[in-house]
N, CA, C and O atoms as CSV, one atom per row, in Angstrom:
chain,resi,resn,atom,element,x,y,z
A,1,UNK,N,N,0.848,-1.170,0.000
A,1,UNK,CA,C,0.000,0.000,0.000
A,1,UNK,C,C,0.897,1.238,0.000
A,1,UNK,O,O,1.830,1.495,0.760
A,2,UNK,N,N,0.458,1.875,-0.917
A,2,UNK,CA,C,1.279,3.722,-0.830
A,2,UNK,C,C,0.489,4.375,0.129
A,2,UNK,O,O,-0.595,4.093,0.640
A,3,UNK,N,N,1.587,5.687,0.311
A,3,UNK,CA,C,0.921,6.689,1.229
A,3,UNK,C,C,-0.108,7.365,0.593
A,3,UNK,O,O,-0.233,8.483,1.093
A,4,UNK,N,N,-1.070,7.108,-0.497
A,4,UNK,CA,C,-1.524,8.032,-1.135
A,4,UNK,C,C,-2.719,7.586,-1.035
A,4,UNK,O,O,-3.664,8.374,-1.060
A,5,UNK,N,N,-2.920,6.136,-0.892
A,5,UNK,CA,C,-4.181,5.540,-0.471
A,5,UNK,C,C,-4.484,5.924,0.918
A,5,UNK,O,O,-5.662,5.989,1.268
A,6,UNK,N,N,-3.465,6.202,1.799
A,6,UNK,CA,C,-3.617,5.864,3.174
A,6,UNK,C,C,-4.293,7.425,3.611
A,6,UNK,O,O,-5.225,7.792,4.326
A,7,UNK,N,N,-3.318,8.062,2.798
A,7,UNK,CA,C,-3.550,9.738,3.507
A,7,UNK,C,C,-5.586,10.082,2.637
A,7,UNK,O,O,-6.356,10.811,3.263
A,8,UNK,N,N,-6.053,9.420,1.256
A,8,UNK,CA,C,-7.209,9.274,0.770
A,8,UNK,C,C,-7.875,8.511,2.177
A,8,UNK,O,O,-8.499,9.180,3.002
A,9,UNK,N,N,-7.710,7.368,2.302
A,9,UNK,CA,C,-8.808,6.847,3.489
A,9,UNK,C,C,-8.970,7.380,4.491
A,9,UNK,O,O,-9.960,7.065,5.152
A,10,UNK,N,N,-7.924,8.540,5.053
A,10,UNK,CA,C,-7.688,9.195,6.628
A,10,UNK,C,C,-8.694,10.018,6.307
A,10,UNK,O,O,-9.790,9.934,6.862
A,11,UNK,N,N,-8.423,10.891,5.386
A,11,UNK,CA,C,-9.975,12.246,4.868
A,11,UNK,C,C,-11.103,11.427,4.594
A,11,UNK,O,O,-12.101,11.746,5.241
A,12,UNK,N,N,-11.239,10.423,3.788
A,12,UNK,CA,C,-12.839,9.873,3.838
A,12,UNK,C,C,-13.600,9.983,5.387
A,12,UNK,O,O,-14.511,10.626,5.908
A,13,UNK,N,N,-12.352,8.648,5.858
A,13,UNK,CA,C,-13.014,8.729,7.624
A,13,UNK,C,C,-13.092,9.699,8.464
A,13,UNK,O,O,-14.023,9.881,9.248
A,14,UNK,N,N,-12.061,10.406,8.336
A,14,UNK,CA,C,-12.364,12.202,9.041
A,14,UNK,C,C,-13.354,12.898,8.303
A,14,UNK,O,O,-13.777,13.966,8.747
A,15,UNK,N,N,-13.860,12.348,7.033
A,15,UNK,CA,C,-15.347,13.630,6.671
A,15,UNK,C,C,-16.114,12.631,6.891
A,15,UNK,O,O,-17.240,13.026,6.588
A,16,UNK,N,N,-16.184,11.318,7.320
A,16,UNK,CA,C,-17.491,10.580,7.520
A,16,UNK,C,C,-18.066,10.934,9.239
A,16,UNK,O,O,-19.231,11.107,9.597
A,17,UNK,N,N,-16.696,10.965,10.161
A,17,UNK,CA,C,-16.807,11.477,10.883
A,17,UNK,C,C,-17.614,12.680,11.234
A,17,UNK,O,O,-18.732,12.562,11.734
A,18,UNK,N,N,-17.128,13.712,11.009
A,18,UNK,CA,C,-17.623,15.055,10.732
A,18,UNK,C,C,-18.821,15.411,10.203
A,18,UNK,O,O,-19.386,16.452,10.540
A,19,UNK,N,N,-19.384,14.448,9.198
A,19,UNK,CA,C,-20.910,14.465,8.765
A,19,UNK,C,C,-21.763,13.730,9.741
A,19,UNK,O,O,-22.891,14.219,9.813
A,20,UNK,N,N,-21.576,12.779,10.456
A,20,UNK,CA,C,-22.139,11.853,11.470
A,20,UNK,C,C,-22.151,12.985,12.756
A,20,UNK,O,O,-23.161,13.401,13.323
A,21,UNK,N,N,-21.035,13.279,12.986
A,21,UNK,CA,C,-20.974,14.388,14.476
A,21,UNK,C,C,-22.543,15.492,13.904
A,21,UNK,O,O,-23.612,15.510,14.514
A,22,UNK,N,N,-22.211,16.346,12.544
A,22,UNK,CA,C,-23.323,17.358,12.338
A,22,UNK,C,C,-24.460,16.370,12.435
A,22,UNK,O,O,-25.415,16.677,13.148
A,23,UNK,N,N,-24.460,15.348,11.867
A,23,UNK,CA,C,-25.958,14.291,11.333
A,23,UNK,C,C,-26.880,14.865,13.444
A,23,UNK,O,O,-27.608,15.779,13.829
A,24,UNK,N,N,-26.200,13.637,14.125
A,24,UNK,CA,C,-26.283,13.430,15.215
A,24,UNK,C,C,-26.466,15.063,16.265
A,24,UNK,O,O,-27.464,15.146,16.980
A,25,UNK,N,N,-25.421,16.264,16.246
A,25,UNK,CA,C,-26.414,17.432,16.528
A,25,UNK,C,C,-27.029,18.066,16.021
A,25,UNK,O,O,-26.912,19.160,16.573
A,26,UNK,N,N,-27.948,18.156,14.942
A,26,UNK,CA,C,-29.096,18.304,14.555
A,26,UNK,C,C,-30.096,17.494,14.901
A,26,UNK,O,O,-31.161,17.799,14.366
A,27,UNK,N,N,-30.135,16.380,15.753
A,27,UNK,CA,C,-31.229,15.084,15.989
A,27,UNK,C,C,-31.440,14.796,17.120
A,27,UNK,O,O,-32.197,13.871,17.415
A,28,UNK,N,N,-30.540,15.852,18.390
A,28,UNK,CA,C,-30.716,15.497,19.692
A,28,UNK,C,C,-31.872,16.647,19.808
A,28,UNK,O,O,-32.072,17.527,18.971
A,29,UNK,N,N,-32.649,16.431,21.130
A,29,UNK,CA,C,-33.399,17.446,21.394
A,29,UNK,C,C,-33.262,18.537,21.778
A,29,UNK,O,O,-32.440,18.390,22.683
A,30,UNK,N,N,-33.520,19.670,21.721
A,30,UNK,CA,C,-33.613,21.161,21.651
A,30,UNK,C,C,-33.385,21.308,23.303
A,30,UNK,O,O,-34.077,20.817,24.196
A,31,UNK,N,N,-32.179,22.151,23.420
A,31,UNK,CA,C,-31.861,22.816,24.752
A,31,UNK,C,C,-32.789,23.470,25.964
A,31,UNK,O,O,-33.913,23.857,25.646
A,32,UNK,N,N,-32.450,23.577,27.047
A,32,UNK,CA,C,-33.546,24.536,27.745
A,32,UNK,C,C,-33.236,25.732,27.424
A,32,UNK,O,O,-33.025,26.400,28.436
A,33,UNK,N,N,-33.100,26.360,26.381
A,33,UNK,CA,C,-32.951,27.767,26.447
A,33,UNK,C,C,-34.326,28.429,26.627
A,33,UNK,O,O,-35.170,28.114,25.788
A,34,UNK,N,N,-34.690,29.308,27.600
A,34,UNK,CA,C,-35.873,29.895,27.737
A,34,UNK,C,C,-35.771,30.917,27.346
A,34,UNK,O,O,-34.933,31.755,27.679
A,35,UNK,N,N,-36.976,31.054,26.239
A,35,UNK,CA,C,-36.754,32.063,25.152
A,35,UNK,C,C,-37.895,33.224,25.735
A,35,UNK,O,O,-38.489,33.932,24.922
A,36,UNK,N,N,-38.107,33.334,26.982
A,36,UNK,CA,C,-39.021,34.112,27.670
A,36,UNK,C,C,-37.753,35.288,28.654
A,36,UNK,O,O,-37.984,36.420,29.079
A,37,UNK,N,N,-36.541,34.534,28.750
A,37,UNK,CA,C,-35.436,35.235,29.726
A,37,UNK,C,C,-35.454,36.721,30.055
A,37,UNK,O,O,-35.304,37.054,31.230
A,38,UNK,N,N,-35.581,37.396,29.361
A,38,UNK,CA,C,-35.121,39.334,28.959
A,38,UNK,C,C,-36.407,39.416,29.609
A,38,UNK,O,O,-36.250,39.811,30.765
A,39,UNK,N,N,-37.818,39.163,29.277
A,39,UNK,CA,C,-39.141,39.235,30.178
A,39,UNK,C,C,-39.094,39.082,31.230
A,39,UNK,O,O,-39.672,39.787,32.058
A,40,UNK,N,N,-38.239,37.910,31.522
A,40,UNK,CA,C,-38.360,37.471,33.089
A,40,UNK,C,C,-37.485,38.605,33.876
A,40,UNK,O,O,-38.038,39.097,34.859
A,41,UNK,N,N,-36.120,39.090,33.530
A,41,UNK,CA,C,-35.478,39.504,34.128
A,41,UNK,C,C,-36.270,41.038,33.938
A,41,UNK,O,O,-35.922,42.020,34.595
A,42,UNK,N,N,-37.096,41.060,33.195
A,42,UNK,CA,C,-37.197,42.999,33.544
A,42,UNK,C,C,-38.319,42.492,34.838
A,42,UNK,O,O,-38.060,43.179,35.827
A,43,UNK,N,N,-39.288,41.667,35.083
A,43,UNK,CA,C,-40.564,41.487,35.456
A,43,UNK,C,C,-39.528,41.423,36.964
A,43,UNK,O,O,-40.074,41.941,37.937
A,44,UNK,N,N,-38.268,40.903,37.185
A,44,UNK,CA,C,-37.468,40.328,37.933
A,44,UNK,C,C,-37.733,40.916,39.599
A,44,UNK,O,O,-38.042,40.135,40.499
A,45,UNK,N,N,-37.534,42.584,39.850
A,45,UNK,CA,C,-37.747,43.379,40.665
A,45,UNK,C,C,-39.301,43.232,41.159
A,45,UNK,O,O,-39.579,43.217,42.358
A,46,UNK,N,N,-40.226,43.131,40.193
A,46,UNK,CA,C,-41.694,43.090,40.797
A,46,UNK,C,C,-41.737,41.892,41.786
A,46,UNK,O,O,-42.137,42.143,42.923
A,47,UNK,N,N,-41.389,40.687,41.501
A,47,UNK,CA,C,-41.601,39.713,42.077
A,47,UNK,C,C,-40.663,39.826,43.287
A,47,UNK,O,O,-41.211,39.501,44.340
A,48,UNK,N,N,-39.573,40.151,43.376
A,48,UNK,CA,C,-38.565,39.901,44.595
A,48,UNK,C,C,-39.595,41.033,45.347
A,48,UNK,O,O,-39.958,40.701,46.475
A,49,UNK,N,N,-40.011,42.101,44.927
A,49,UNK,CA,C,-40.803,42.685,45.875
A,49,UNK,C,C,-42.111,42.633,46.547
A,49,UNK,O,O,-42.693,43.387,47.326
A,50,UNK,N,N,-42.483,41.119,45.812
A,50,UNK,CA,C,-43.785,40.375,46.292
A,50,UNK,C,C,-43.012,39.713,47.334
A,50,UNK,O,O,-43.556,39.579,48.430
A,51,UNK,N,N,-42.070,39.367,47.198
A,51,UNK,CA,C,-41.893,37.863,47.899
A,51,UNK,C,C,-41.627,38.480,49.066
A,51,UNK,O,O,-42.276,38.098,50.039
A,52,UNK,N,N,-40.508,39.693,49.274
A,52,UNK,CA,C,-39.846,40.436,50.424
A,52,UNK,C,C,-41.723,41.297,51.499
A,52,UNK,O,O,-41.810,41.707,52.656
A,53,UNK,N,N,-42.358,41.249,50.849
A,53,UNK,CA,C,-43.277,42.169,51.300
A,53,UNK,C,C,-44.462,40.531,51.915
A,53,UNK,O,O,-45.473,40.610,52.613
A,54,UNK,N,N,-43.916,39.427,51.414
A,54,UNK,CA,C,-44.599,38.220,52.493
A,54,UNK,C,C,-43.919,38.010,53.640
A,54,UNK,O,O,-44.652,37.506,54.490
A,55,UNK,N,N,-43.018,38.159,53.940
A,55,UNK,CA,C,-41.934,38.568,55.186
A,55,UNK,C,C,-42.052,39.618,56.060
A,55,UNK,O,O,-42.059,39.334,57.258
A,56,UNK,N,N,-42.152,40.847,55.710
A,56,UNK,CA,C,-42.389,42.192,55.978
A,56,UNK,C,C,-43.857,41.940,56.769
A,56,UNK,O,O,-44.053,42.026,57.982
A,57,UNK,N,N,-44.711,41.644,55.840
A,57,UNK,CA,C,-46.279,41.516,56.439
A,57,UNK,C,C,-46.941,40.386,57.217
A,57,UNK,O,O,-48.090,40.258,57.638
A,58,UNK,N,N,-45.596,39.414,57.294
A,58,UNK,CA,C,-46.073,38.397,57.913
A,58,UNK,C,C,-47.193,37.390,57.615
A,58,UNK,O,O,-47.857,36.724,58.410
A,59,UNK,N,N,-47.245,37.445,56.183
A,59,UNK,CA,C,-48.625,36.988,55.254
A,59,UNK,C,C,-47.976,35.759,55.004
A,59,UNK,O,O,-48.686,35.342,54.088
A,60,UNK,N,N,-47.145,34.920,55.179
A,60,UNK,CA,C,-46.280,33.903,54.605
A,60,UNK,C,C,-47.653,32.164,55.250
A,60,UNK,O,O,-47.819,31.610,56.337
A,61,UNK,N,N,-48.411,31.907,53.524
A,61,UNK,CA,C,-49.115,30.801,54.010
A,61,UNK,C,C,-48.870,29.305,54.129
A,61,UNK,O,O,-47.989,28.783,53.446
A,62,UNK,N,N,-49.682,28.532,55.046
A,62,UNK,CA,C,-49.077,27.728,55.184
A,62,UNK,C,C,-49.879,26.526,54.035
A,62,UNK,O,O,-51.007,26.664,53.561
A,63,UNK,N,N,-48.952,25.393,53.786
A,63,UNK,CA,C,-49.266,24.560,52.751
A,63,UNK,C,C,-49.153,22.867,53.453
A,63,UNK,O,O,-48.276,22.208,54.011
A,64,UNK,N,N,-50.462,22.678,53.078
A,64,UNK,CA,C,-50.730,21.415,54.064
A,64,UNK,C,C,-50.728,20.173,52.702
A,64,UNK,O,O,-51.374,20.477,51.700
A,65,UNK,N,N,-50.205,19.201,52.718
A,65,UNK,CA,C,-50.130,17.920,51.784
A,65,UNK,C,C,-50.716,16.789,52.591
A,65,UNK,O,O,-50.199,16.192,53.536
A,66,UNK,N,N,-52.130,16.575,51.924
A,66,UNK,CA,C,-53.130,15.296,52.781
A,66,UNK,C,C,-53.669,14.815,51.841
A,66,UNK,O,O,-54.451,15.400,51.091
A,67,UNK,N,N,-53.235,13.439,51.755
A,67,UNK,CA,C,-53.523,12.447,50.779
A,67,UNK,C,C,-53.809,13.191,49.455
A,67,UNK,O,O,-52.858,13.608,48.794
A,68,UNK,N,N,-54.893,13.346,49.105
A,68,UNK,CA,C,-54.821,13.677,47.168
A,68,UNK,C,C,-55.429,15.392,47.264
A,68,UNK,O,O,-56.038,15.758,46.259
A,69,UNK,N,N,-55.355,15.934,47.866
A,69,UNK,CA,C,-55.449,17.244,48.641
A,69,UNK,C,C,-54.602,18.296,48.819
A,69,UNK,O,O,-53.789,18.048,49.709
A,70,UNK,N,N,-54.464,19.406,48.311
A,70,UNK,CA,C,-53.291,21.023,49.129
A,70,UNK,C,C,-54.028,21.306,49.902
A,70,UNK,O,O,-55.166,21.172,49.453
A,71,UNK,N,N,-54.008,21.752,51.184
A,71,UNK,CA,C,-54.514,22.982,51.758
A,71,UNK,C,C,-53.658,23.851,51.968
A,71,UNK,O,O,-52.473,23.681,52.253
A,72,UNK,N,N,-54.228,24.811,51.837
A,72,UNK,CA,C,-53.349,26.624,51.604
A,72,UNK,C,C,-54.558,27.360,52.738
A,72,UNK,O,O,-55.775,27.532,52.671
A,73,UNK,N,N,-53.272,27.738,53.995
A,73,UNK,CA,C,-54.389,28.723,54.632
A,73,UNK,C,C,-53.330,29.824,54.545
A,73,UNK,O,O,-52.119,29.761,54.754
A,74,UNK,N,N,-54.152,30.906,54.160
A,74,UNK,CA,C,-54.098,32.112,54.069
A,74,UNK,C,C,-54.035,33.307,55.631
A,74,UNK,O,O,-54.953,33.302,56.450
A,75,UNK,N,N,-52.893,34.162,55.760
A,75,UNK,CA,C,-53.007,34.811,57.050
A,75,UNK,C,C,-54.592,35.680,56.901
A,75,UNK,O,O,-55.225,35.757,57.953
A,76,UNK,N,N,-55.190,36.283,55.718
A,76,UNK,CA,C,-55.835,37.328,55.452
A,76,UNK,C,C,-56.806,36.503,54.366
A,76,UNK,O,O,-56.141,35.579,53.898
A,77,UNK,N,N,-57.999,36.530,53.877
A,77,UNK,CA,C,-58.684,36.275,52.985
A,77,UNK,C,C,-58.015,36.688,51.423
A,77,UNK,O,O,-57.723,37.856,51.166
A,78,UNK,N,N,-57.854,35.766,50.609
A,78,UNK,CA,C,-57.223,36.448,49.127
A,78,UNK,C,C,-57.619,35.480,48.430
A,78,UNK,O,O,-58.070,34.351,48.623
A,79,UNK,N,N,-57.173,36.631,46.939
A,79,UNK,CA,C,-57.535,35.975,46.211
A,79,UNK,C,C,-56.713,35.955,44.849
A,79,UNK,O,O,-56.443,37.114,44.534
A,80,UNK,N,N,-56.229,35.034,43.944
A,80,UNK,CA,C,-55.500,34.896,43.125
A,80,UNK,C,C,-55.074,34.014,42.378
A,80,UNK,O,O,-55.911,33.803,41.500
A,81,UNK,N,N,-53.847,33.139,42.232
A,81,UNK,CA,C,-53.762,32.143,41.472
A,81,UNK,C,C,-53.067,31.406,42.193
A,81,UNK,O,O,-52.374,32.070,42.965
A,82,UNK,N,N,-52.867,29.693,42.340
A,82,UNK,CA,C,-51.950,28.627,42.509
A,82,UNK,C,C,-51.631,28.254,41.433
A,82,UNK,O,O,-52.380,27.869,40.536
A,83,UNK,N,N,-50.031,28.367,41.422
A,83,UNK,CA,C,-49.627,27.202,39.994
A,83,UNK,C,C,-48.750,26.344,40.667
A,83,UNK,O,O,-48.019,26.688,41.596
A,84,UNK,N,N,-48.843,25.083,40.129
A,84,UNK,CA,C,-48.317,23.942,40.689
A,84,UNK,C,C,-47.163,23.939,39.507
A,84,UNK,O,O,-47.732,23.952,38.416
A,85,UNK,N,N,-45.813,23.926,39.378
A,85,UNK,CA,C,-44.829,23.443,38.451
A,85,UNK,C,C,-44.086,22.397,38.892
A,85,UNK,O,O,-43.351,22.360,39.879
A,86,UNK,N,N,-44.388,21.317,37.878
A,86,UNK,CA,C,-43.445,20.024,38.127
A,86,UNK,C,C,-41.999,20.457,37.396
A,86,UNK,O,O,-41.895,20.978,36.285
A,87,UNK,N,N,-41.002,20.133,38.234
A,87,UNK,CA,C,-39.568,20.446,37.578
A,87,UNK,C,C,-38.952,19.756,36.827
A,87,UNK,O,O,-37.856,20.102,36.386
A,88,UNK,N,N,-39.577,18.548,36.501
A,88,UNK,CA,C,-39.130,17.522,35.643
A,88,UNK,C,C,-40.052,17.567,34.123
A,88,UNK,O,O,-39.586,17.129,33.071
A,89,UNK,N,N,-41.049,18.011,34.212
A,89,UNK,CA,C,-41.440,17.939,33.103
A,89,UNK,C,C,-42.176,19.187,32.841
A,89,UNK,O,O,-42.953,19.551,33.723
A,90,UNK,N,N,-42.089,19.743,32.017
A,90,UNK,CA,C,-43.099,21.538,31.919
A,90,UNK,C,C,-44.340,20.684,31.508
A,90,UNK,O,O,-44.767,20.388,32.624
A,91,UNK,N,N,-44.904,20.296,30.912
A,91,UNK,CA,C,-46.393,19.670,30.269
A,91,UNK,C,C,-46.995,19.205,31.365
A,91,UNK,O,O,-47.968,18.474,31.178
A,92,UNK,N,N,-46.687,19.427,32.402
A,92,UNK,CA,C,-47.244,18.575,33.606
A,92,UNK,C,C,-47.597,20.110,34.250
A,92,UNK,O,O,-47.915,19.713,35.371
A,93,UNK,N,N,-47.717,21.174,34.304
A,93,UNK,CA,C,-47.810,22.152,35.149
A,93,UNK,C,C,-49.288,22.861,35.087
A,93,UNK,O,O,-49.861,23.156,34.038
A,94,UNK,N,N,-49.717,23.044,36.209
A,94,UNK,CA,C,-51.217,23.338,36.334
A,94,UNK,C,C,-51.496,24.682,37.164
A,94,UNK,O,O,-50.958,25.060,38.205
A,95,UNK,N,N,-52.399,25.231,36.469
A,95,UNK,CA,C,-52.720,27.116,37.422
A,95,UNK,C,C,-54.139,26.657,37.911
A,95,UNK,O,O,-54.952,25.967,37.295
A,96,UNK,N,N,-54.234,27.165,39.076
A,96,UNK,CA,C,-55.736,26.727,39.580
A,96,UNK,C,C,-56.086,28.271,40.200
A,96,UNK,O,O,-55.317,28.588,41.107
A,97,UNK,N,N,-57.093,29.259,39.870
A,97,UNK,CA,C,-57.769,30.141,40.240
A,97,UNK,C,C,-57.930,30.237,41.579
A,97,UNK,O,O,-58.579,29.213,41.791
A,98,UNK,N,N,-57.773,30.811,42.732
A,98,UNK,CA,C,-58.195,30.766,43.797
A,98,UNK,C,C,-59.114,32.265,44.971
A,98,UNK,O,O,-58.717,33.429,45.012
A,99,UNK,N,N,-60.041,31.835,45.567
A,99,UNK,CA,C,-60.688,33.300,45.867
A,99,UNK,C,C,-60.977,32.969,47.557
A,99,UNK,O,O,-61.940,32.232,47.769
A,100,UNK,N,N,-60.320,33.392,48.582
A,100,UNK,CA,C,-60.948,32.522,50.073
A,100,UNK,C,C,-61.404,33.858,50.358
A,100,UNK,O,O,-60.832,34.468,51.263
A,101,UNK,N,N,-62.521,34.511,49.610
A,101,UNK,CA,C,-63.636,35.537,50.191
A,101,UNK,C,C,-63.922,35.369,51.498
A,101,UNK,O,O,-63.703,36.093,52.469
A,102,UNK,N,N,-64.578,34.036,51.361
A,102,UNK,CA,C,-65.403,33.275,52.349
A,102,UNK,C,C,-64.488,32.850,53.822
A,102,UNK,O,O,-64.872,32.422,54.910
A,103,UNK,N,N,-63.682,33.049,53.508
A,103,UNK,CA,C,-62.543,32.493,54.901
A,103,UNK,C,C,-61.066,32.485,54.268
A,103,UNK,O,O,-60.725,32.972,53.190
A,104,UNK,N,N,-60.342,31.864,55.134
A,104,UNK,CA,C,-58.665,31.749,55.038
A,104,UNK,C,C,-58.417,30.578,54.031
A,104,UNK,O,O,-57.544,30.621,53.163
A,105,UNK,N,N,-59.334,29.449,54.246
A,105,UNK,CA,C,-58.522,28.311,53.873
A,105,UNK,C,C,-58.918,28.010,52.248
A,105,UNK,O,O,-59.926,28.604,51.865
A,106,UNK,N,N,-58.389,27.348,51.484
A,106,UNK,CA,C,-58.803,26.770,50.356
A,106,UNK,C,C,-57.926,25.553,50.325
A,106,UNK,O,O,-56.784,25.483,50.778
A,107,UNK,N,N,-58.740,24.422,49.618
A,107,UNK,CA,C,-58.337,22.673,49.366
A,107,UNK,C,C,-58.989,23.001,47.724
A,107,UNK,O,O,-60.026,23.466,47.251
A,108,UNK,N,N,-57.282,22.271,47.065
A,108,UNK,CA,C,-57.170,22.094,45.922
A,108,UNK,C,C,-56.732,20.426,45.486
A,108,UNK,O,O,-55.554,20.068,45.503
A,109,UNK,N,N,-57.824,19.527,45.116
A,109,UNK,CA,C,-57.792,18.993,44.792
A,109,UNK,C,C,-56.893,17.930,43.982
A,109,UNK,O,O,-57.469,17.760,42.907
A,110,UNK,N,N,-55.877,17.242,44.031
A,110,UNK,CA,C,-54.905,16.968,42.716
A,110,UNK,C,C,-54.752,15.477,43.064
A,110,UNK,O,O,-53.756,14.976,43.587
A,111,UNK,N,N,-55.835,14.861,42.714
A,111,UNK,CA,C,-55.347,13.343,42.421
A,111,UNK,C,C,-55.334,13.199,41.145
A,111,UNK,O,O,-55.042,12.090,40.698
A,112,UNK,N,N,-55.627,14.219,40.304
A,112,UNK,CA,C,-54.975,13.851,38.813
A,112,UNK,C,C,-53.312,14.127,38.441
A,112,UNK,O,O,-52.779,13.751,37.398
A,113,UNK,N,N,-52.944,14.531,39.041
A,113,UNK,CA,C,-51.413,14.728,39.719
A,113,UNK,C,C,-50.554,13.741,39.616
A,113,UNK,O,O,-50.628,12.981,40.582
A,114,UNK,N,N,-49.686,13.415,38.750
A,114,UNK,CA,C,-48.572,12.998,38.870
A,114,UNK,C,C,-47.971,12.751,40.669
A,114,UNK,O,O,-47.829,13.736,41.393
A,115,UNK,N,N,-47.645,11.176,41.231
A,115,UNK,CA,C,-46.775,11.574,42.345
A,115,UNK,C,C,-45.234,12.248,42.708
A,115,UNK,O,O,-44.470,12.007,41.775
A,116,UNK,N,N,-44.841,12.710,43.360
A,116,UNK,CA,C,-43.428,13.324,43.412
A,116,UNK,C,C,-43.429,14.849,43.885
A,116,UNK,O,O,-44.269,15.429,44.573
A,117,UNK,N,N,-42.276,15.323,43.336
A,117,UNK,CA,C,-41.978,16.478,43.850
A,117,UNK,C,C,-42.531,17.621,43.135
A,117,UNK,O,O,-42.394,17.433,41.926
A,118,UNK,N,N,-43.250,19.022,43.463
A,118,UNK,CA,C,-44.041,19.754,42.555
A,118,UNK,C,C,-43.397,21.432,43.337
A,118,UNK,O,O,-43.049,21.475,44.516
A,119,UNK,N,N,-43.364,22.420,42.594
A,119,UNK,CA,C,-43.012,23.289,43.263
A,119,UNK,C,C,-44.242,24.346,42.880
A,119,UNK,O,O,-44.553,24.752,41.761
A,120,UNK,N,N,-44.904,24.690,44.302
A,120,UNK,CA,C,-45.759,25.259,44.591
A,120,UNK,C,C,-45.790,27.027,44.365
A,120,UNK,O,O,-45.095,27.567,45.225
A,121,UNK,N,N,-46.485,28.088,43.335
A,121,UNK,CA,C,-45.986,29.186,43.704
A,121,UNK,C,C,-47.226,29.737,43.613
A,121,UNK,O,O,-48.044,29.541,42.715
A,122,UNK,N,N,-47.372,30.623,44.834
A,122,UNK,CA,C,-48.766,31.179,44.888
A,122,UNK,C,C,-48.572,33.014,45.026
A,122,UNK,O,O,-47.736,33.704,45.609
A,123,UNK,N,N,-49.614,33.301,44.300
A,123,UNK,CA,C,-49.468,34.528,43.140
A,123,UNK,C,C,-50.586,35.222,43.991
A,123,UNK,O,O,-51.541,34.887,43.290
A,124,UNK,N,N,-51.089,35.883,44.911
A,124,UNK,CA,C,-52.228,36.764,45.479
A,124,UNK,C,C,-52.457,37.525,45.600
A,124,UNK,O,O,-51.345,38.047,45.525
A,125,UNK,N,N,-53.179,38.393,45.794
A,125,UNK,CA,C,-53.525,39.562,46.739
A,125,UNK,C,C,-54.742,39.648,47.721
A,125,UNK,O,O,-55.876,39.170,47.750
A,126,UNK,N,N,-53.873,40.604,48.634
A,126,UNK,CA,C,-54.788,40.622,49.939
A,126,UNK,C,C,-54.453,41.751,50.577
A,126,UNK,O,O,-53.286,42.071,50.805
A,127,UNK,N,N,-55.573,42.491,50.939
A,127,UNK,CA,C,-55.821,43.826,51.480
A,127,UNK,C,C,-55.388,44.611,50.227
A,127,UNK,O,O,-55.208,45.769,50.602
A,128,UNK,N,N,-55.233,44.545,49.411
A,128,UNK,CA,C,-55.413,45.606,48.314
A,128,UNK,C,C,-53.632,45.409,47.639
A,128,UNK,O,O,-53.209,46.105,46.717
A,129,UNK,N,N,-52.784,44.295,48.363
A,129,UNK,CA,C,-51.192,44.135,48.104
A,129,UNK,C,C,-50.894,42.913,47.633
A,129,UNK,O,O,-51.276,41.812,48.027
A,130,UNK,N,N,-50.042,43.263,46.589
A,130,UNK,CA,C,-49.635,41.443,45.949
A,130,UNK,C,C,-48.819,40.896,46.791
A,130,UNK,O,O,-48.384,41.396,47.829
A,131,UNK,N,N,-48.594,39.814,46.330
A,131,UNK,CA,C,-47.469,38.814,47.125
A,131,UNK,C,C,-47.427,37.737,46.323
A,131,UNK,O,O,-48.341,37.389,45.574
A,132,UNK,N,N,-46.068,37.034,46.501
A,132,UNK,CA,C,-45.646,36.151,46.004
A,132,UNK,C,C,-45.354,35.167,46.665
A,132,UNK,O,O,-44.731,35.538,47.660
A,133,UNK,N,N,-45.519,33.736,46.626
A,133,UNK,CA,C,-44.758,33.059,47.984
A,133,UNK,C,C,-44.028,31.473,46.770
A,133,UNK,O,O,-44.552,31.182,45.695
A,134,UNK,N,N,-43.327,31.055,47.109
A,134,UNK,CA,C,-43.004,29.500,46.852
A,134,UNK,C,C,-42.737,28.739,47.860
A,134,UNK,O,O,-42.490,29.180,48.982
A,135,UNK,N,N,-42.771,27.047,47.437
A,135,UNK,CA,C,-42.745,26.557,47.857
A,135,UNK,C,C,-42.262,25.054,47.406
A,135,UNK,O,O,-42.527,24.830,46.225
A,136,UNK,N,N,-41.578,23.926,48.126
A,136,UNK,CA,C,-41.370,22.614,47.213
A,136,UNK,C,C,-42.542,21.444,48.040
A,136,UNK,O,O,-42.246,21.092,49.181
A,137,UNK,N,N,-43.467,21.054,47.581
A,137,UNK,CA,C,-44.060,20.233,48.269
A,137,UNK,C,C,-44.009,18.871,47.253
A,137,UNK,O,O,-43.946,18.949,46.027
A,138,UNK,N,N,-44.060,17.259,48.244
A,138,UNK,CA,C,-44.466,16.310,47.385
A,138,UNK,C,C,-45.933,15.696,48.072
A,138,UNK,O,O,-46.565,15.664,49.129
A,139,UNK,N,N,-45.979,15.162,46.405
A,139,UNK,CA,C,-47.506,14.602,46.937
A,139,UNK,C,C,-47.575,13.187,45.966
A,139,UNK,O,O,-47.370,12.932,44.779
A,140,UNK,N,N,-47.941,12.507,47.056
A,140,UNK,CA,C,-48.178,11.138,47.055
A,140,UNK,C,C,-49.102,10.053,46.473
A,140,UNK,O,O,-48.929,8.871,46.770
């Protein structure tokens, strides 16, 4: 064998290479890049000043996990949103409306719920002031 075959087969396999490497990242799945980021970070200040002003006011609620059940009691009557985000999968994440006119407490239902770990973030207002709170709860 000459060197002329050898140094021909080294470039075949180094561009078969090289087409297989591009083939293969074009075919893996799409990154977490969150294409919402620049939104989040201007929105960034509103929320740290929900969350700091559940501290301040002492509004910080508590989150009860009973069998296929949340309970969320509230220091003050409010009203607003629960979103439940699973961290493992986004398609799994659920907003549930919430209004405790009527009293402190509200029970949110979730035996359609995936079991495991869910991170809880509740979005309110009460006495006329937002707030923000999180939380990591699992449910069983």
């Amino acid at each position: 064998m000459n060197w002329g075959k050898g140094i021909i087969g080294g470039m075949v396999l180094f561009m078969l290479f090289i087409i297989s490497m591009c083939v293969y990242m074009f075919m893996i799945p799409e990154d977490g890049y969150d294409h919402e980021y620049y939104e989040k970070g201007l929105n960034f200040d509103k929320d740290f000043n929900k969350e700091r002003r559940v501290e301040t006011d002492h509004a910080r609620p508590l989150i009860e996990v009973t069998g296929k059940t949340v309970k969320v009691i509230f220091v003050k009557p409010a009203s607003g949103s629960i979103r439940f985000v699973r961290p493992s999968n986004e398609a799994l994440d659920n907003t549930v409306k919430v209004d405790s006119a009527n009293g402190k407490n509200i029970i949110v239902p979730v035996q359609t719920m995936v079991a495991g770990k869910w991170q809880v973030v509740l979005n309110w207002e009460s006495n006329h002031k937002e707030y923000l709170y999180q939380q990591e709860i699992y449910i069983k």
